[in-house]
N, C-alpha and C positions, 0 to 999 in steps of 0.2 A: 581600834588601836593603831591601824596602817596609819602613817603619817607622825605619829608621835616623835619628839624630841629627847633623846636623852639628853642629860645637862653633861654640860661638856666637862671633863676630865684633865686638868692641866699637871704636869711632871717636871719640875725643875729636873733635867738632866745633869747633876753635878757629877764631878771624874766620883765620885767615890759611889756614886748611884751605878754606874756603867760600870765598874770595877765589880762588885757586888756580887750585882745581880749575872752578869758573866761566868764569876765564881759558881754563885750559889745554882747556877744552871750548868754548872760542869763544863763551860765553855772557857778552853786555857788557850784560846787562840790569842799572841802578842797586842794583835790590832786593839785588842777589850780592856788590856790592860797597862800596856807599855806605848807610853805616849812616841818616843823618839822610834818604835818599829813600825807604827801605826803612819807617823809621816814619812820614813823610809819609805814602805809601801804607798803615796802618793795619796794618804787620807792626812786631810783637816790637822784631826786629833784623834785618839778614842774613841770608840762608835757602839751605839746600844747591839746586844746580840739579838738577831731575832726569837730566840726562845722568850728572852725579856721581852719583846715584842708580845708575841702569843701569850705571854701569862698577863701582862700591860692589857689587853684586849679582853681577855677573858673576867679580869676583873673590874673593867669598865663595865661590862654587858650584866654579869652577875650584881652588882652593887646598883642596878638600877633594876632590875628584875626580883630581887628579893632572894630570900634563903631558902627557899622552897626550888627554887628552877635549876635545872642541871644544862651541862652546856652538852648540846648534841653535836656540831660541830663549827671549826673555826677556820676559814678559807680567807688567807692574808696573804697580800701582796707586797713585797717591800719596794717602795722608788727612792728619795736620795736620802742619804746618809742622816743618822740621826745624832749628832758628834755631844762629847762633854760640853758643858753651858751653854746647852739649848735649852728651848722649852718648849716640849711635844706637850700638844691641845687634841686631845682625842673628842671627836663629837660621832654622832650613829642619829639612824633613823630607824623605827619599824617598817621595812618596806613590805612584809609579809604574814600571814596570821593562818593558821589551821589549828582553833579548838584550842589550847593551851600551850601550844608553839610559836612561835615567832621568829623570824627572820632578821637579823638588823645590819642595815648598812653603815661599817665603822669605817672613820678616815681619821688619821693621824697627820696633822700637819708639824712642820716644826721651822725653824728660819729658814730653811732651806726649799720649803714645800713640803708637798705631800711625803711621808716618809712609809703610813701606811693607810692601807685601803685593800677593804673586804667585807664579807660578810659574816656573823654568827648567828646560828640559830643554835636556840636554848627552848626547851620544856618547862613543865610548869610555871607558866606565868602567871597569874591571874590579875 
């Protein structure tokens, strides 16, 4: 299984997707939802929260791994901004295997670059 590809994962980032998921992760920070404080503060536009990040990841690794596997842990890095009308392309590899665990190296890219980049390891795989 080391070396496997997950298929890749693409997310239109529309302002109402970044608005959202912000909310719906209890993140009431300006920048997630108010475009004119977001560029006050010297951003683009709107930008995804990282919790949307972490749940984006976890349900990349899970929808390839099946409904049997639980996620053990999620170790993400955030690099540049991932702003409203992108389009983040999440892709991962299996870089590790012990028995029903695996490893997978996730990267989110978006116009800007990598936006994120880490690993999750999930159980029950088969």
């Amino acid at each position: 299984m080391i070396g496997t590809q997950l298929p890749p994962l693409t997310i239109e980032v529309t302002p109402t997707f970044v608005i959202s998921a912000a909310i719906a992760t209890r993140d009431f920070q300006d920048v997630h939802h108010d475009r004119d404080a977001a560029i006050q503060r010297g951003s683009k536009d709107i930008f995804v929260n990282i919790l949307t990040d972490t749940g984006l990841v976890q349900r990349f690794v899970t929808d390839w791994a099946g409904p049997g596997a639980f996620v053990r842990s999620v170790k993400i890095r955030l690099g540049v901004p991932c702003y409203a009308y992108d389009t983040l392309v999440l892709s991962g590899e299996v870089v590790a295997q012990d028995g029903d665990e695996v490893t997978i190296r996730v990267t989110g890219k978006g116009e800007l670059g990598e936006h994120i980049a880490g690993t999750v390891t999930v159980g029950g795989v088969s």
